[in-house]
DSSP file (Angstrom, degrees, kcal/mol; ACC not computed):
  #  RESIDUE AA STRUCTURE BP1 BP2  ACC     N-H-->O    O-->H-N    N-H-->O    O-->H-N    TCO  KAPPA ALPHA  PHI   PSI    X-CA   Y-CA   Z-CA
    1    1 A X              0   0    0      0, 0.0     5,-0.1     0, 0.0   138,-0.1   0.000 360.0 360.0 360.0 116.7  -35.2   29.0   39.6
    2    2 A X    >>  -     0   0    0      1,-0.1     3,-3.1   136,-0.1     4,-1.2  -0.207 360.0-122.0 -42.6 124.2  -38.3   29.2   38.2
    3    3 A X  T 34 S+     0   0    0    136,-1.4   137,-0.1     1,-0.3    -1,-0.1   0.640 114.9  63.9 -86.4  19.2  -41.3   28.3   40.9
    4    4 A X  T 34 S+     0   0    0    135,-0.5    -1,-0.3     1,-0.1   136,-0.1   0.668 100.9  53.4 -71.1 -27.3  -42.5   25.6   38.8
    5    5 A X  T <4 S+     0   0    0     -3,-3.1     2,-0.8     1,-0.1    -2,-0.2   0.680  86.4 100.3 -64.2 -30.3  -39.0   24.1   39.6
    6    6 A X     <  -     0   0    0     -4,-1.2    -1,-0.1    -5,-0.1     4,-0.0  -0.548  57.1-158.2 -90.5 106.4  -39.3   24.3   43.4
    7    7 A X        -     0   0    0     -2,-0.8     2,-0.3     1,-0.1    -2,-0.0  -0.014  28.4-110.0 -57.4-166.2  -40.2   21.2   45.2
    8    8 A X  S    S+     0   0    0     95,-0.1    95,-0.2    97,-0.0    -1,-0.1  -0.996 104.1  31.7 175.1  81.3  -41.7   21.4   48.4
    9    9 A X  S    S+     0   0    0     93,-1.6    94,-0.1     1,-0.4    -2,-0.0  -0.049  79.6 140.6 132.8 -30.8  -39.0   20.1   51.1
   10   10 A X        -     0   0    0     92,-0.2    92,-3.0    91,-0.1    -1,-0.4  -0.420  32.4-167.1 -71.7 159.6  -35.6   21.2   49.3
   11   11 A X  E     -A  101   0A   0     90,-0.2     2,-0.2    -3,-0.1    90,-0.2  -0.744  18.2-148.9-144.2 155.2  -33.3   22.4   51.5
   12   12 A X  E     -A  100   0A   0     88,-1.3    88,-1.2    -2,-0.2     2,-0.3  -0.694  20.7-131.1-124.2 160.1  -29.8   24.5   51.7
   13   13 A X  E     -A   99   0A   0     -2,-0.2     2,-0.4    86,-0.2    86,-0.2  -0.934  27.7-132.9-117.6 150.2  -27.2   24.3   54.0
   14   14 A X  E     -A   98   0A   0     84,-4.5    84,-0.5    -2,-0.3    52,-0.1  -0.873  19.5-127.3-113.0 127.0  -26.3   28.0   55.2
   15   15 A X  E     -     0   0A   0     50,-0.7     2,-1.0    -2,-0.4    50,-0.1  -0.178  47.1 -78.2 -63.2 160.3  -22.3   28.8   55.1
   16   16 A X  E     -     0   0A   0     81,-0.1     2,-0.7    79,-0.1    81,-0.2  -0.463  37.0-155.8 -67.1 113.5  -21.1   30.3   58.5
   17   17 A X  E     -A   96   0A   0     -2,-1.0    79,-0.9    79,-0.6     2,-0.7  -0.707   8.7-147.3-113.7 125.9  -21.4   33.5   59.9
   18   18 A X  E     -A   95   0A   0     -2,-0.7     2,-0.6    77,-0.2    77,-0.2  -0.700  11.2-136.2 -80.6  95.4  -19.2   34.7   62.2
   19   19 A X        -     0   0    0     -2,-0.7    74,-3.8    75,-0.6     2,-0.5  -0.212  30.1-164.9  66.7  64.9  -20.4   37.1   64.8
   20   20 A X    >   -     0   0    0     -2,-0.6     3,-0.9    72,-0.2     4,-0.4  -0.796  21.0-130.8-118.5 128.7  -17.5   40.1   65.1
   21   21 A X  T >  S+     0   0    0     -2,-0.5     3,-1.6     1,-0.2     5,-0.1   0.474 101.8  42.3  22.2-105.1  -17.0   42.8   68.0
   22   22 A X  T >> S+     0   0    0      1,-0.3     4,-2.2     2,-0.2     3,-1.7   0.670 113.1  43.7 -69.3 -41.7  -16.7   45.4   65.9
   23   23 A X  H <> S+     0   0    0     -3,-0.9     4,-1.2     1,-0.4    -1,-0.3   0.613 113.6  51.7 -89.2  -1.2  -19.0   45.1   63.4
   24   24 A X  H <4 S+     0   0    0     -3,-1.6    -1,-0.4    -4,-0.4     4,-0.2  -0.066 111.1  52.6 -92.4  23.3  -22.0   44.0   65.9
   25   25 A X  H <> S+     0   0    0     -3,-1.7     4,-2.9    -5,-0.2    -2,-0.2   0.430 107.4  49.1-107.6 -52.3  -21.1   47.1   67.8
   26   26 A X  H  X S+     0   0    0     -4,-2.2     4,-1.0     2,-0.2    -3,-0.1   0.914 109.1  53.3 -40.0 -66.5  -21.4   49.3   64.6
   27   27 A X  H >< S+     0   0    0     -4,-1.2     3,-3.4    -5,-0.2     4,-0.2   0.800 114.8  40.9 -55.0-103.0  -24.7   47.8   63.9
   28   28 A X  H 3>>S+     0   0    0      1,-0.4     4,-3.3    -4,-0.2     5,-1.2   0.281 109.8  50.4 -19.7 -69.4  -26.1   48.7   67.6
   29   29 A X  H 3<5S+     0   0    0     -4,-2.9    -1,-0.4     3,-0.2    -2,-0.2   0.730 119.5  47.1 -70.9 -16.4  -24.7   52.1   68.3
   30   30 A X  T <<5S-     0   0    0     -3,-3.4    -2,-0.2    -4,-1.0    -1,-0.2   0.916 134.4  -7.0 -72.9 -79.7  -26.7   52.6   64.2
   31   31 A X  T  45S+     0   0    0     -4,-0.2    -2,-0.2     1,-0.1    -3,-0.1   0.348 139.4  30.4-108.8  -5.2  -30.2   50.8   64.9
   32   32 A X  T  <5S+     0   0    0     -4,-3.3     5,-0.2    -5,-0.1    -3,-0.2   0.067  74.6 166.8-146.5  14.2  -30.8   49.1   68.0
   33   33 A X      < +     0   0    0     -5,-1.2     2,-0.3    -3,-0.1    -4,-0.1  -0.019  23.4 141.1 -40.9  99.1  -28.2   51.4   71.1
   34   34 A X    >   -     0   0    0      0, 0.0     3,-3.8     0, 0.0     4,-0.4  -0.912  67.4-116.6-142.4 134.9  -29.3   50.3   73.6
   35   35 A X  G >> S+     0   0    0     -2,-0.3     4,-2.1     1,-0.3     3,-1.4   0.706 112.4  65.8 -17.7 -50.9  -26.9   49.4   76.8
   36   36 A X  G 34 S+     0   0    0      1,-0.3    16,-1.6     2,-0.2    -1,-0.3   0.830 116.1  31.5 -53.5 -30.2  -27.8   45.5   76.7
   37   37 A X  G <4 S+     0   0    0     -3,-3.8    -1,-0.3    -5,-0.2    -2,-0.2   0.318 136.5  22.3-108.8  -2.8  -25.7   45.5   72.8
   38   38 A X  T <4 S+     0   0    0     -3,-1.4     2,-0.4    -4,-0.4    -3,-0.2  -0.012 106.4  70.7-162.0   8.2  -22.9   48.6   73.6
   39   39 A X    >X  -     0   0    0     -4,-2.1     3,-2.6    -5,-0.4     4,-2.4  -0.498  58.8-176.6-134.1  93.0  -22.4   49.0   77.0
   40   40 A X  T 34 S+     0   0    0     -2,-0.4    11,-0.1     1,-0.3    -1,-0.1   0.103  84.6  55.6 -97.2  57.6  -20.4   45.9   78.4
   41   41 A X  T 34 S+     0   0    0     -2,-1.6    -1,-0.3    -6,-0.1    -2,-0.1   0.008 109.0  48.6-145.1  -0.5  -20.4   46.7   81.8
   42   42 A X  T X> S+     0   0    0     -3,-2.6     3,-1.3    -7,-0.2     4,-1.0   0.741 109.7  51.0 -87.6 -60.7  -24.3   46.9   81.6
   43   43 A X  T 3< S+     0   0    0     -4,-2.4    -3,-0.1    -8,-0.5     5,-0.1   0.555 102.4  64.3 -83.1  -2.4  -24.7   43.5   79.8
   44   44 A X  T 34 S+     0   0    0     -5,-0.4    -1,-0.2     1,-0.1     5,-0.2   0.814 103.9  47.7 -85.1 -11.8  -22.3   42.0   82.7
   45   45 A X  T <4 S+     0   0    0     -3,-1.3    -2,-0.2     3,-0.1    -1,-0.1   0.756 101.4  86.2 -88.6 -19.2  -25.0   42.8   85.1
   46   46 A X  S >< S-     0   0    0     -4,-1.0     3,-2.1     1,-0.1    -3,-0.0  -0.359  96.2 -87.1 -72.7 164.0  -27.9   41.3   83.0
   47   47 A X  T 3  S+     0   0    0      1,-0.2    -1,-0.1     2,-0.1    -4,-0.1   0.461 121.8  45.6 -37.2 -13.3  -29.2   38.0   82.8
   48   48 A X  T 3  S-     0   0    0      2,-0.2     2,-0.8    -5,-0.1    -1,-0.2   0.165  97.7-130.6-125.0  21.2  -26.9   36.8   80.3
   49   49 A X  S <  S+     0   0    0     -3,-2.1     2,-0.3    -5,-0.2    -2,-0.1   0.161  70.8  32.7  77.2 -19.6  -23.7   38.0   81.5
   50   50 A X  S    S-     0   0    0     -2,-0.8     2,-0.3    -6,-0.1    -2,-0.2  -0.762 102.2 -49.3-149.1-177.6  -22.2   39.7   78.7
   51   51 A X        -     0   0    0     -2,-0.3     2,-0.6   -11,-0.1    41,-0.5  -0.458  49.8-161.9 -89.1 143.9  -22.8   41.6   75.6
   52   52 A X  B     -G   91   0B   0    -16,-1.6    39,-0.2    -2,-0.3     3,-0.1  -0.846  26.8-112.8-109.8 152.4  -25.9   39.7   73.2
   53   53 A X        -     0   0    0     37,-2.0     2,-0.3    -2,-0.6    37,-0.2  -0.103  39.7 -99.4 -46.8 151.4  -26.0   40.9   69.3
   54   54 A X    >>  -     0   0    0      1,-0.1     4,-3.4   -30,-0.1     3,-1.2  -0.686  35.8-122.4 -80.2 158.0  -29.1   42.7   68.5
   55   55 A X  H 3> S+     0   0    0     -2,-0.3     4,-2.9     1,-0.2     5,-0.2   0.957 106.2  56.4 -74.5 -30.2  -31.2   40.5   67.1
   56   56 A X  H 34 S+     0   0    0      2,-0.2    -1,-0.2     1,-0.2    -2,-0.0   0.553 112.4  53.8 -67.2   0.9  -32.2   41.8   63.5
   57   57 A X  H X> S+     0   0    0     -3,-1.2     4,-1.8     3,-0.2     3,-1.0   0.704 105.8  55.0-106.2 -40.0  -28.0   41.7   63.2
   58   58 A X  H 3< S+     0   0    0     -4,-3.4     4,-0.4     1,-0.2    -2,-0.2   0.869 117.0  33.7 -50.8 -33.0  -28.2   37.9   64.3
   59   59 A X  T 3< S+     0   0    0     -4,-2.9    -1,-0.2    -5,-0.3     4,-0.1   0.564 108.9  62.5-108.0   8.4  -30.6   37.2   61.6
   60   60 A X  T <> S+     0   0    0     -3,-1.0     4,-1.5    -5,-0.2    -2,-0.2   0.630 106.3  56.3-114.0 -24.3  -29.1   39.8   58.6
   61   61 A X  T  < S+     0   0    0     -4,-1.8     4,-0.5     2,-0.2    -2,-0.2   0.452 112.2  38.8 -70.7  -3.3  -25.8   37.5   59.0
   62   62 A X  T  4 S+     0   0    0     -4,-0.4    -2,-0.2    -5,-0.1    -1,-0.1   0.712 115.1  50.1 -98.0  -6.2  -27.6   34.5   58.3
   63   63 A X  T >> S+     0   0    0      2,-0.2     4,-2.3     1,-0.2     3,-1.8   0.860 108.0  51.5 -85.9 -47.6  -29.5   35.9   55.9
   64   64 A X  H 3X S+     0   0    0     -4,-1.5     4,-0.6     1,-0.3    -1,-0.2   0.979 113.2  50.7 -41.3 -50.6  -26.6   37.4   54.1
   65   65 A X  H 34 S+     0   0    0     -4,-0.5   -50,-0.7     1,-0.2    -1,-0.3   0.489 107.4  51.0 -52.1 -13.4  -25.2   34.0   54.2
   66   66 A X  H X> S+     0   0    0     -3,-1.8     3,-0.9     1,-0.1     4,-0.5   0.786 101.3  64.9-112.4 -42.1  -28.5   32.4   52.8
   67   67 A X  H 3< S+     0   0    0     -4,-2.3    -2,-0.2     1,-0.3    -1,-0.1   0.568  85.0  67.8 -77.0  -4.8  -28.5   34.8   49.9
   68   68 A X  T 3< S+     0   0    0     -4,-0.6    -1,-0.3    -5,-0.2    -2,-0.1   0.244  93.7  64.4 -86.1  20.4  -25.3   33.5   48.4
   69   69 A X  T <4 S-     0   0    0     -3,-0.9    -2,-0.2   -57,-0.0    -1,-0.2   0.737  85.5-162.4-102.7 -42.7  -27.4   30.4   47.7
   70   70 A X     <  -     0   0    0     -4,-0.5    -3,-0.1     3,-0.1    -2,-0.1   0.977  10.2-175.4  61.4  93.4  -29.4   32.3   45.6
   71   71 A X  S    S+     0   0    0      1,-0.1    -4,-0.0     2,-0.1    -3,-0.0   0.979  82.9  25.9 -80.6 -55.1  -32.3   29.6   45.7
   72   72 A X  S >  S-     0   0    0      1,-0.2     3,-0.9     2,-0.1     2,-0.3   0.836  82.6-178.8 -82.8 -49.3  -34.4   31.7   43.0
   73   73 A X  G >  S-     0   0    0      1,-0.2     3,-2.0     2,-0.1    -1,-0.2  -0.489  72.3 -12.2  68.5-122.7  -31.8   33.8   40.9
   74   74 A X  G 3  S+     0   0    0     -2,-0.3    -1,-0.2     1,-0.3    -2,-0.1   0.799 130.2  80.2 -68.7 -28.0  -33.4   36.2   38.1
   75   75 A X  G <   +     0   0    0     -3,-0.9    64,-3.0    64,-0.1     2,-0.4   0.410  69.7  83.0 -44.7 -33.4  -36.1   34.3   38.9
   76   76 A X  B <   -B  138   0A   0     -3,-2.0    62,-0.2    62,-0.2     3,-0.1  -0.844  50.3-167.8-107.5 128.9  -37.5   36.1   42.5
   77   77 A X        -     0   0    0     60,-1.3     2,-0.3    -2,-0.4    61,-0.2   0.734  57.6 -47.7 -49.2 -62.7  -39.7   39.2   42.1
   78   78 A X        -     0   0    0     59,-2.4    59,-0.4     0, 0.0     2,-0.4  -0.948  56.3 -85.8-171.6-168.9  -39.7   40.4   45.3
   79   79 A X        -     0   0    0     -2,-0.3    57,-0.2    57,-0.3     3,-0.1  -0.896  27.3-174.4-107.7 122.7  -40.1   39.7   49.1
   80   80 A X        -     0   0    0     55,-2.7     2,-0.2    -2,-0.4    56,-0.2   0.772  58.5 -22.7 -98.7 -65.8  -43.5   39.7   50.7
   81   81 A X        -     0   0    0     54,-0.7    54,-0.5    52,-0.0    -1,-0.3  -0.439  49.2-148.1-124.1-164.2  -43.1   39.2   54.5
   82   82 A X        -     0   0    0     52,-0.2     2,-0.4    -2,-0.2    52,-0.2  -0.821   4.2-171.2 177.4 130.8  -40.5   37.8   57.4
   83   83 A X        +     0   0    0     -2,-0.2    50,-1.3    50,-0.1     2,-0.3  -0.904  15.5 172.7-127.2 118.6  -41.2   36.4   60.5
   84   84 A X  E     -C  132   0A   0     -2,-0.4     2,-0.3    48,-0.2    48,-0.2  -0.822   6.4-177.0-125.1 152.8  -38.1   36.0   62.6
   85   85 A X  E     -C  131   0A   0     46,-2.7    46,-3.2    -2,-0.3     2,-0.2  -0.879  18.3-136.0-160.5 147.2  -38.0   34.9   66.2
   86   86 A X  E     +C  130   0A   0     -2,-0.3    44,-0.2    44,-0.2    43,-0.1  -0.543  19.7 176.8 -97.8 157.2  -35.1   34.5   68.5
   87   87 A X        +     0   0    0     42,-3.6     2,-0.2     1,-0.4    43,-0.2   0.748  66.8  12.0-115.5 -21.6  -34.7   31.7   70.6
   88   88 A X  S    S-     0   0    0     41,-0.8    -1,-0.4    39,-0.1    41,-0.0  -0.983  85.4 -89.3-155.0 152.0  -31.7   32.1   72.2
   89   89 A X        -     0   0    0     -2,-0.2     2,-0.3    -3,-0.1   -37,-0.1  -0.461  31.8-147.0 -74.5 166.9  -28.9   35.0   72.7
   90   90 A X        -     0   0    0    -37,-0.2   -37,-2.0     4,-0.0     2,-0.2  -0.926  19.5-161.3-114.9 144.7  -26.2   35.3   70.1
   91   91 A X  B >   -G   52   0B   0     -2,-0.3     3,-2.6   -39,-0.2     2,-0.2  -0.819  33.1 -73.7-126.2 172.3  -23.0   36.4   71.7
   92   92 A X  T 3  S+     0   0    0    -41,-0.5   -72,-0.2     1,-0.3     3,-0.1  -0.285 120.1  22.7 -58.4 109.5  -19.6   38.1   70.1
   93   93 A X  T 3  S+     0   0    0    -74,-3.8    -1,-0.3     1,-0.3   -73,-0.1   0.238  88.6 134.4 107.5 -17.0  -17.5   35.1   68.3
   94   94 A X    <   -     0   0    0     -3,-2.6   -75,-0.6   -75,-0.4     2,-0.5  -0.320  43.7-154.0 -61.8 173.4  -20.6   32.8   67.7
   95   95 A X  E     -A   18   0A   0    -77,-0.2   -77,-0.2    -3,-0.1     2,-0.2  -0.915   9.8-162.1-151.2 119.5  -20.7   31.5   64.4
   96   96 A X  E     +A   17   0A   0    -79,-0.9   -79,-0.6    -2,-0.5     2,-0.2  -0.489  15.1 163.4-117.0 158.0  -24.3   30.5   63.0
   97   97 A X  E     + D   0 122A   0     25,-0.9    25,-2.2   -81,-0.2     2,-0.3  -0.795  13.1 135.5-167.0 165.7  -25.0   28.2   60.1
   98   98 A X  E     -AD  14 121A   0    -84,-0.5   -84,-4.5    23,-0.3     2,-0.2  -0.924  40.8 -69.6-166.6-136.6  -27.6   26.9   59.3
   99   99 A X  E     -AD  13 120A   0     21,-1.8    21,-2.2    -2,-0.3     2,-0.4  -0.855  14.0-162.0-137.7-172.8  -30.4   25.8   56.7
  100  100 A X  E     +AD  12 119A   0    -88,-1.2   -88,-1.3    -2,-0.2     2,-0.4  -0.975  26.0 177.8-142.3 122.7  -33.3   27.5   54.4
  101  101 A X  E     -AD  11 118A   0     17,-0.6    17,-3.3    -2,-0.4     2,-0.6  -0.946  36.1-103.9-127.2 170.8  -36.1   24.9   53.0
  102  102 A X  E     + D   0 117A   0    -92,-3.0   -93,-1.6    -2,-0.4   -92,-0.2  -0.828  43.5 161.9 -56.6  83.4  -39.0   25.2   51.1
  103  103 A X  E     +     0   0A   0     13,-2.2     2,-0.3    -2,-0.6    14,-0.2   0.317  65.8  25.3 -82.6 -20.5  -42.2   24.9   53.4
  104  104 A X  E     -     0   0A   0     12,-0.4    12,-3.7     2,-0.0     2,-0.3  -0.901  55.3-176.6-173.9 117.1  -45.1   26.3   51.4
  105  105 A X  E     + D   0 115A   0     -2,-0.3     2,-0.3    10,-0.2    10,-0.2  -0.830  18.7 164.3-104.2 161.9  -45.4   26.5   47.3
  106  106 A X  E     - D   0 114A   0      8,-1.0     8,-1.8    -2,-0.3     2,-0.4  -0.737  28.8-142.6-157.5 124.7  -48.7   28.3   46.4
  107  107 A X  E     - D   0 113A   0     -2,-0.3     6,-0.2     6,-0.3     3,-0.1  -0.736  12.7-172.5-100.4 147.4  -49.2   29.7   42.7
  108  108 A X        -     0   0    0      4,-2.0     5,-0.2     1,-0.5     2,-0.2   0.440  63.6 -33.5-109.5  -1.9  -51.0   33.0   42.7
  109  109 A X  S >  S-     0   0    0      1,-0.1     3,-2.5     3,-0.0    -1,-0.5  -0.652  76.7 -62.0 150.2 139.2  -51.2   32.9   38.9
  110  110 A X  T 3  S+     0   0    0      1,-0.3    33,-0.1    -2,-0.2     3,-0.1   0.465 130.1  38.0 -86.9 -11.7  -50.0   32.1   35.7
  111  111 A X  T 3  S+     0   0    0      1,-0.2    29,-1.2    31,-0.1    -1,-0.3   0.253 116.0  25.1 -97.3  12.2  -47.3   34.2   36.4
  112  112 A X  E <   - E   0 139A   0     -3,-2.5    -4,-2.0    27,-0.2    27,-0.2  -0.731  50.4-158.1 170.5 140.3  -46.1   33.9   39.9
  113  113 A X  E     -DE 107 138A   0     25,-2.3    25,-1.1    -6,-0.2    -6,-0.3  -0.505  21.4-118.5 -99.7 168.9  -46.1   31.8   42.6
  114  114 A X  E     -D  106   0A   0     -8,-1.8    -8,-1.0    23,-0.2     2,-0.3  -0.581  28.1-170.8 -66.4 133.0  -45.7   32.1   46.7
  115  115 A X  E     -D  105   0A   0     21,-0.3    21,-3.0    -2,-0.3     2,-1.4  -0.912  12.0-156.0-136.6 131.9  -42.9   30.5   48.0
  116  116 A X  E     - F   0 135A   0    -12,-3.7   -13,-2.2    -2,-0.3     2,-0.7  -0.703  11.7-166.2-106.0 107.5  -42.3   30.1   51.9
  117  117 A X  E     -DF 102 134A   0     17,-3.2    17,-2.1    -2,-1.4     2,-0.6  -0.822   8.0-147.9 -94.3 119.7  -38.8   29.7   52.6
  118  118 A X  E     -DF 101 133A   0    -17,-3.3   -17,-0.6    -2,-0.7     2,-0.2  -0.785  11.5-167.4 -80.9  94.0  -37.9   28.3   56.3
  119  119 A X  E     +DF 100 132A   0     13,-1.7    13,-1.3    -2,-0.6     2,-0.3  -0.474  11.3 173.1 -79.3 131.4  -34.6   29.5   58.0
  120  120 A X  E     -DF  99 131A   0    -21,-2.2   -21,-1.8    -2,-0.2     2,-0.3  -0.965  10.6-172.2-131.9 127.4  -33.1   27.8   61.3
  121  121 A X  E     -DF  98 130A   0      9,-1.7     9,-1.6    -2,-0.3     8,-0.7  -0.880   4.9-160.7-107.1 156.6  -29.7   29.1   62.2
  122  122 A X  E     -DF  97 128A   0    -25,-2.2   -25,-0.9    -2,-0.3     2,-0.2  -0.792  17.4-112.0-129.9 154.7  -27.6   27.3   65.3
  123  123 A X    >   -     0   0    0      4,-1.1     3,-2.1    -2,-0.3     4,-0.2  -0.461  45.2 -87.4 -87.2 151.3  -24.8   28.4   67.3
  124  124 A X  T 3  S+     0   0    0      1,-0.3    -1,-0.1    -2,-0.2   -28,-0.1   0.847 130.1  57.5 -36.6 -40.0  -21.3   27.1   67.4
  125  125 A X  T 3  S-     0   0    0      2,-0.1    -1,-0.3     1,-0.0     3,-0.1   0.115 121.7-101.4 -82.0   7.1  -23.0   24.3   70.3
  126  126 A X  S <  S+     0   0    0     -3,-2.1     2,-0.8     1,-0.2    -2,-0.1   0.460  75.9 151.7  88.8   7.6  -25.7   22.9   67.7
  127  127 A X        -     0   0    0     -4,-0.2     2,-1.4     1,-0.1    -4,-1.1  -0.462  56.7-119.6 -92.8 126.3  -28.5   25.2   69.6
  128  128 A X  E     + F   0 122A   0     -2,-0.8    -6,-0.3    -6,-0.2     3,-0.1  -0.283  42.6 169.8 -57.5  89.9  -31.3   26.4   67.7
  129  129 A X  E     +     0   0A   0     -2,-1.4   -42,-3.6    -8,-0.7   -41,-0.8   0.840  60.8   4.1 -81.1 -34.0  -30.9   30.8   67.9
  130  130 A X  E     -CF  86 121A   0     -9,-1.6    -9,-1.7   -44,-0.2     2,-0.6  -0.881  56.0-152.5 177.5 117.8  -33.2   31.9   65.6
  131  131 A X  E     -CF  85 120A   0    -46,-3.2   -46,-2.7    -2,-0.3     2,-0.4  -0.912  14.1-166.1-108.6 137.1  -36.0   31.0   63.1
  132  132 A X  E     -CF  84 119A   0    -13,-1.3   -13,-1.7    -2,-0.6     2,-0.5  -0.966  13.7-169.4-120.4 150.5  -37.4   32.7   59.8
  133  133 A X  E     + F   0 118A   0    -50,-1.3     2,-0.3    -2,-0.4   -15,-0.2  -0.823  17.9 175.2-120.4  93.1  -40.1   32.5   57.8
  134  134 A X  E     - F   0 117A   0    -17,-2.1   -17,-3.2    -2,-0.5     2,-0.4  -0.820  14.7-164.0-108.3 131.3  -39.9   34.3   54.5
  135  135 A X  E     + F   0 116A   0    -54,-0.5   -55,-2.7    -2,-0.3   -54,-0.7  -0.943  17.0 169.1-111.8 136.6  -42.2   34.4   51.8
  136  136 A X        -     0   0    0    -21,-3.0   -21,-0.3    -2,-0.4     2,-0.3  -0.992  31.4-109.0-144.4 138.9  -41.0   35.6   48.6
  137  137 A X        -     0   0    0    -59,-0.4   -59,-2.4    -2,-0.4   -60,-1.3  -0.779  26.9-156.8 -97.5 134.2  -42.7   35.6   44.7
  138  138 A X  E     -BE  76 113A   0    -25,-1.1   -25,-2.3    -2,-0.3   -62,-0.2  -0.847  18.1-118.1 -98.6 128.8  -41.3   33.6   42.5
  139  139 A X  E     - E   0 112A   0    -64,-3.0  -136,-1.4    -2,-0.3  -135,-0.5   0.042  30.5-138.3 -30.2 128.9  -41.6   34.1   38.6
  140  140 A X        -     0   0    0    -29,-1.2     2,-0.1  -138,-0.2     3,-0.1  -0.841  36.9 -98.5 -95.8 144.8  -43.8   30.6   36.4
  141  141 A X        -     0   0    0     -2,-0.3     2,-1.1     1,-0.1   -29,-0.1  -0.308  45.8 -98.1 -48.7 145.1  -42.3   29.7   33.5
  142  142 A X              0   0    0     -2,-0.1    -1,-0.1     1,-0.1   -31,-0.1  -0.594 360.0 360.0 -89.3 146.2  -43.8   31.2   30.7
  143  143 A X              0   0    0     -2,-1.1    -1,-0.1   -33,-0.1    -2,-0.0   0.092 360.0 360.0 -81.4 360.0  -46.5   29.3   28.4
């Protein structure tokens, strides 16, 4: 989609993604090992009682999920930034969803525009885990 096309407000709904053992485990012991994500007889002694997801694995399964929406298509250039922050743990067997909208258009030029896409994913209980803010250039139609 072209970012002459993109209103200001549209919104996606984000399928679910489910939050399994093994493959949050995988991820840890790769990029984030530390006891609180791999050791669950460490995470029973922490403040949340069990073992929590890392986060950057909580927000690359909704974001996998997000990208099968494909808001932009052939259309997206690239990625400029991400701002993610978690709000709450995610734990093994949750299942996020959420939504993506459009928050910010800005055209940079007769050939690409700004676009600030806002992600909130929720937990299986309707509780707000995790927000992003991604800005990503879009292709203009051509003239």
């Amino acid at each position: 989609m072209y970012f002459d096309d993109i209103e200001l407000g549209m919104t996606v709904k984000i399928a679910p993604a489910v939050i399994e053992k093994q493959k949050m485990l995988d991820f840890a012991y790769t990029y984030d090992n530390i006891p609180l994500h791999t050791d669950e007889e460490y995470a029973k002694k922490t403040p949340f009682g069990k073992l929590i997801a890392p986060g950057v694995m909580s927000f690359m399964s909704v974001w996998a999920k997000y990208l099968e929406v494909d808001f932009f298509g052939e259309d997206l250039l690239a990625g400029k930034s991400t701002k993610i922050e978690w709000l709450k743990p995610v734990y093994v067997e949750d299942i996020l969803t959420g939504k993506a909208t459009i928050t910010r258009l800005e055209k940079r030029s007769t050939k690409n525009g700004l676009v600030e896409v806002t992600i909130e994913a929720y937990n299986q209980n309707g509780e707000l885990v995790l927000t992003d803010i991604t800005e990503a250039i879009v292709k203009c139609k051509r003239e």
